[in-house]
MMTF fields as JSON, N, C-alpha, C and O atoms, coordinates in Angstrom:
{
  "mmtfVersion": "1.0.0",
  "mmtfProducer": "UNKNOWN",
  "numBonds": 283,
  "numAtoms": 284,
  "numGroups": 71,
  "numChains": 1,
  "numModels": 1,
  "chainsPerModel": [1],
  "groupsPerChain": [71],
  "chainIdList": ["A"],
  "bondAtomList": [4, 2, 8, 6, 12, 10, 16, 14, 20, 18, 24, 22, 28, 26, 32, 30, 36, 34, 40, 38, 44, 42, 48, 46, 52, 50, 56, 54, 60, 58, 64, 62, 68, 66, 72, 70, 76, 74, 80, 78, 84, 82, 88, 86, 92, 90, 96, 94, 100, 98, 104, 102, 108, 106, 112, 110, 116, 114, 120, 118, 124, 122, 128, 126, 132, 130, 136, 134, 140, 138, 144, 142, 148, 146, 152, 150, 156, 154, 160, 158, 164, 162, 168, 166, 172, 170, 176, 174, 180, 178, 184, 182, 188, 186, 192, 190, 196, 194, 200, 198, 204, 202, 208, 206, 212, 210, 216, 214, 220, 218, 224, 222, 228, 226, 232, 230, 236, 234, 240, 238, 244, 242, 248, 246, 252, 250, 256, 254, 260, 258, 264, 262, 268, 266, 272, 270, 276, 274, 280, 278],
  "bondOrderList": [1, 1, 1, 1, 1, 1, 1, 1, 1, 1, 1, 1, 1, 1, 1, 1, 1, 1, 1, 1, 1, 1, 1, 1, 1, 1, 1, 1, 1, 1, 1, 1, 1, 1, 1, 1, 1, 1, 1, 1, 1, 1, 1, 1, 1, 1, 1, 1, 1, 1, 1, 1, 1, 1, 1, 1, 1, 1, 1, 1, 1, 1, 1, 1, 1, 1, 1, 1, 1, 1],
  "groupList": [{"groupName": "UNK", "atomNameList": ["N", "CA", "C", "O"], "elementList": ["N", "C", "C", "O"], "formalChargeList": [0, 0, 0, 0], "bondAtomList": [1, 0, 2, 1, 3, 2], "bondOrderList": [1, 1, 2], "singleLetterCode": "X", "chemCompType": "L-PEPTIDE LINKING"}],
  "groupTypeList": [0, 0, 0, 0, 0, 0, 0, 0, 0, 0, 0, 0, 0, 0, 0, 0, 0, 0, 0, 0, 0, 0, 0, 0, 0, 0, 0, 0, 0, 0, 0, 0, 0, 0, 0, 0, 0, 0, 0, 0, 0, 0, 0, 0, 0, 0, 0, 0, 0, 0, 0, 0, 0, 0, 0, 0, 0, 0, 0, 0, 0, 0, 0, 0, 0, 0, 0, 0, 0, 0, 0],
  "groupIdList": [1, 2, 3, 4, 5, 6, 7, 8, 9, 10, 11, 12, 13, 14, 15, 16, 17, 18, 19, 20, 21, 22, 23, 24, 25, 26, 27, 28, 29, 30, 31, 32, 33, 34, 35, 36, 37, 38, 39, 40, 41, 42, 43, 44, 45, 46, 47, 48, 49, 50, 51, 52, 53, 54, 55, 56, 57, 58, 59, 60, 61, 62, 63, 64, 65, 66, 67, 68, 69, 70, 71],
  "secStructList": [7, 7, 4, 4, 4, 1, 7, 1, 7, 7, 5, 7, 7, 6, 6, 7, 7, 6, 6, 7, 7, 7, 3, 3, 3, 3, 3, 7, 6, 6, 1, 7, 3, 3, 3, 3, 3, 6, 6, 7, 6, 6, 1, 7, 7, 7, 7, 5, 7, 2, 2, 2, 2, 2, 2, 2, 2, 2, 2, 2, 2, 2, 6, 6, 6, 4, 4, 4, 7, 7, 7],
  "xCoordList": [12.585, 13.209, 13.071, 11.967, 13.899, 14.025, 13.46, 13.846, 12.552, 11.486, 12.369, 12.294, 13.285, 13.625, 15.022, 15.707, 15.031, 15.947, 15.103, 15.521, 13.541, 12.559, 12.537, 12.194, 13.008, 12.667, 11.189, 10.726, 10.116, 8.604, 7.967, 8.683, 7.277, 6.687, 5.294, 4.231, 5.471, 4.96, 3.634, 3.707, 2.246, 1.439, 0.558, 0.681, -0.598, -1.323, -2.496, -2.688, -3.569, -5.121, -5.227, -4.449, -6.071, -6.415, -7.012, -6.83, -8.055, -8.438, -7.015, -7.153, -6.119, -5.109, -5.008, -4.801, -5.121, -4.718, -3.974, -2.862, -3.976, -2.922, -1.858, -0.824, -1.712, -0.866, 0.251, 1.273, -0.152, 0.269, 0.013, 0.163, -0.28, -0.625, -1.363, -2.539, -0.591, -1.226, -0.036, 1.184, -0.64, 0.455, 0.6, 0.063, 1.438, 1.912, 2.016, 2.39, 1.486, 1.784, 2.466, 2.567, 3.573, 4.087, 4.052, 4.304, 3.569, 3.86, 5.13, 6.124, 5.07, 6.527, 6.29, 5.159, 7.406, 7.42, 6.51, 6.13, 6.282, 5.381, 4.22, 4.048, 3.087, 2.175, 2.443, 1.927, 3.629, 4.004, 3.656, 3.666, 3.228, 2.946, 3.626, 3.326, 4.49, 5.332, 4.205, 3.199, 4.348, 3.918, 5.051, 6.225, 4.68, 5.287, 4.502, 3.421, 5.042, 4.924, 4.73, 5.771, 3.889, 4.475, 5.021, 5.151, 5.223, 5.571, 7.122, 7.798, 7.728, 9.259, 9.258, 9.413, 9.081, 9.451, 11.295, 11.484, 11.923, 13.231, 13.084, 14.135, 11.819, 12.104, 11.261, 10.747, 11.061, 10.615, 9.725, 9.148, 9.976, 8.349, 7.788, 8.354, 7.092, 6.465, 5.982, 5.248, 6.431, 6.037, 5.512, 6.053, 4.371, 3.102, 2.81, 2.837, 2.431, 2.331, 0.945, 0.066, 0.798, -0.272, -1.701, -2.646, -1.517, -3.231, -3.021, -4.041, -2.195, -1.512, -2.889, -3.985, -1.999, -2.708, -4.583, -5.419, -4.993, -6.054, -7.297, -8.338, -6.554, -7.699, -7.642, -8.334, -6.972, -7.214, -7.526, -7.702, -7.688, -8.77, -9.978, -10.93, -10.333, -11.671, -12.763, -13.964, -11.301, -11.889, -12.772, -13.917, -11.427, -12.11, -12.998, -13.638, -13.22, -14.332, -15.493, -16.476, -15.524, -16.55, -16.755, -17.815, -16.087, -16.41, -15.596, -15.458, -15.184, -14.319, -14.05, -14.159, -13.475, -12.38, -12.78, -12.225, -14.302, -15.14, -14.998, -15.154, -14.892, -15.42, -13.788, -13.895, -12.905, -11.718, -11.313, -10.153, -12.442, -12.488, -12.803, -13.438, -12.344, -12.43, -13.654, -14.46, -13.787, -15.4, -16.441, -17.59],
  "yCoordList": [0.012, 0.585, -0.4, -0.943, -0.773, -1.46, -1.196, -0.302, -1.88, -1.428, -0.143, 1.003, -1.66, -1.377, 0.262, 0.566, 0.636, 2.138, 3.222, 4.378, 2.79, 4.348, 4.024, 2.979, 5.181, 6.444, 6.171, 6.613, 5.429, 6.024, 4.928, 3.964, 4.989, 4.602, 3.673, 4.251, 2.146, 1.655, 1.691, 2.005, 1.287, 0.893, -0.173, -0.419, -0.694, -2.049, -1.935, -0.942, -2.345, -2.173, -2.953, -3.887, -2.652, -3.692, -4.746, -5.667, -5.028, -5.851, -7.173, -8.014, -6.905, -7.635, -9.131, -9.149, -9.952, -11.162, -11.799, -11.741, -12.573, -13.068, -13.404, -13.08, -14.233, -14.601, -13.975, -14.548, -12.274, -11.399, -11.233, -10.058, -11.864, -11.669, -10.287, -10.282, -8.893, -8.032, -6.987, -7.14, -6.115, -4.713, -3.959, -4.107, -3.031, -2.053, -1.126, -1.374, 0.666, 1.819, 2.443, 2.145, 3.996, 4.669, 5.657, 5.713, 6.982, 8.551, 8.743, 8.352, 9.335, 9.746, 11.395, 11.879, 12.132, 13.472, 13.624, 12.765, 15.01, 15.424, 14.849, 14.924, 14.038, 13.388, 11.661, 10.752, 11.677, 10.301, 9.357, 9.699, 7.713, 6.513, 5.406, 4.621, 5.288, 3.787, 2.433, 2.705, 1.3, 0.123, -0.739, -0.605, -1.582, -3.08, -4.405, -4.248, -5.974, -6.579, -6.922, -7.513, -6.941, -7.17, -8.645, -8.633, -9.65, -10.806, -10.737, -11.766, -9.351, -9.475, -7.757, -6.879, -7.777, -6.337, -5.656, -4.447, -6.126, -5.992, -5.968, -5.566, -6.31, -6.193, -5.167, -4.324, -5.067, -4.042, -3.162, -3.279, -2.507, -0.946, -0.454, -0.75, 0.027, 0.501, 2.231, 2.463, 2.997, 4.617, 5.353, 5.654, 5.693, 6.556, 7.761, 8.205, 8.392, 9.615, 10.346, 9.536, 11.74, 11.956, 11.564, 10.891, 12.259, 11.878, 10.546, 10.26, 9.66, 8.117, 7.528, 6.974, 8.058, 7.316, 7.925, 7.056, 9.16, 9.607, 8.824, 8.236, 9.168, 8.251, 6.573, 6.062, 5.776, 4.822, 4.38, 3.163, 5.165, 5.446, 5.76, 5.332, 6.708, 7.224, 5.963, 5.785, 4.931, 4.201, 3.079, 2.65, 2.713, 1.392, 1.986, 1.165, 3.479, 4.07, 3.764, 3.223, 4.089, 3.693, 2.235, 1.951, 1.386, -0.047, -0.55, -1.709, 0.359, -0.111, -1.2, -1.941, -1.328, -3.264, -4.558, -5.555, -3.748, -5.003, -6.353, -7.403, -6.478, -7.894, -8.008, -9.231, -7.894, -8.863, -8.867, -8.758, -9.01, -9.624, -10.887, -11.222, -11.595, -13.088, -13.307, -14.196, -12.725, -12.87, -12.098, -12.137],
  "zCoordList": [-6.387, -5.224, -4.065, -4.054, -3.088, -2.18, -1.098, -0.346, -0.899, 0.735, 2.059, 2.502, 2.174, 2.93, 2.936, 3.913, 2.226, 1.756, 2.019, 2.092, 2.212, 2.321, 3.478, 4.031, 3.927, 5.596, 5.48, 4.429, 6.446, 6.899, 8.033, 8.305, 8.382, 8.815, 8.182, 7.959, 7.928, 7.268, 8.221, 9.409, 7.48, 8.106, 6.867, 5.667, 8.294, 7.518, 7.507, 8.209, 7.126, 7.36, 8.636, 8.831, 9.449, 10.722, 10.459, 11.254, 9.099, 8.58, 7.807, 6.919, 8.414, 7.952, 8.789, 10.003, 8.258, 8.968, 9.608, 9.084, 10.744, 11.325, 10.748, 11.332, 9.292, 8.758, 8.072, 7.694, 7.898, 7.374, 6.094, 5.76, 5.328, 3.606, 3.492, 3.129, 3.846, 3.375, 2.765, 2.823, 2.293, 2.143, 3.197, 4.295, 2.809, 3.899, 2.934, 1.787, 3.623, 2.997, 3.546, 4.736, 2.9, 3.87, 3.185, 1.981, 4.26, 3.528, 3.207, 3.82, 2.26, 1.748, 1.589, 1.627, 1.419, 1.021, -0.274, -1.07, -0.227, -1.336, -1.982, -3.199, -0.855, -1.149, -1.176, -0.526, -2.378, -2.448, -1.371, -0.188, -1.926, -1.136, -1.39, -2.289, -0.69, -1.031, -0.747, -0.092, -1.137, -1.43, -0.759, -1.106, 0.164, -0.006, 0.382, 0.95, 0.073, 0.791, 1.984, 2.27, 3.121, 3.83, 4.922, 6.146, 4.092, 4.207, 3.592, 3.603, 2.995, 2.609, 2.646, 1.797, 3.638, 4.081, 3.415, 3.548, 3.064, 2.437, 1.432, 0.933, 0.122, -0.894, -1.677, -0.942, -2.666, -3.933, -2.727, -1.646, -3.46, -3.14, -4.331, -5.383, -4.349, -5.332, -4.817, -3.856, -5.472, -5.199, -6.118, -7.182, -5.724, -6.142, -5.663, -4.515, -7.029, -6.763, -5.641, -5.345, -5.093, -4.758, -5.598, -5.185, -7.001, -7.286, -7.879, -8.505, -7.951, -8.581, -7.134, -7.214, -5.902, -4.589, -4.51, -4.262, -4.7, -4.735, -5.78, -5.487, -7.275, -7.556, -7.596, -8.476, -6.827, -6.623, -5.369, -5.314, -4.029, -2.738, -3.227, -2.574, -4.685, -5.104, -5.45, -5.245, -6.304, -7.071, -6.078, -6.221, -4.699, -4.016, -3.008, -2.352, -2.68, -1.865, -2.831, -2.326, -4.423, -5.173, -5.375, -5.934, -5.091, -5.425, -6.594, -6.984, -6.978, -8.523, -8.745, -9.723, -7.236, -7.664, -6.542, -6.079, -6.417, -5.449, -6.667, -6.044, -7.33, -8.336, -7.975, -8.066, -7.77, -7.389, -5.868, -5.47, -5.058, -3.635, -3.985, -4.985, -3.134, -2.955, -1.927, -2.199, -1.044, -0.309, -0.936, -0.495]
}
């Protein structure tokens, strides 16, 4: 799906860098969370479901996917 075709209001972590190399999320109806780039804000999204988005907030609140940080 094309970023830019979803209605929302994207947002970024504040921990995001000057350079921009981060994602962007946006609520969507019925729980749903769109995904993009945001260095090509016009292209792909990716949309996830409510518990799609839940247990993978569960996972990085638990540490799950600390071993693929780079610091």
């Amino acid at each position: 799906m094309s970023a830019s075709s979803i209605e929302t209001k994207w947002v970024k972590s504040n921990m995001s860098t000057a350079n921009g190399q981060c994602v962007e999320l946006g609520a969507l109806t019925g729980g749903r969370v769109a995904m993009r780039n945001s260095t090509d804000p016009d292209g792909p999204a990716l949309v996830f479901s409510a518990l799609e988005i839940e247990a993978f907030v569960d996972g990085a609140k638990k540490g799950e996917f600390d071993a693929m940080c780079v610091n």
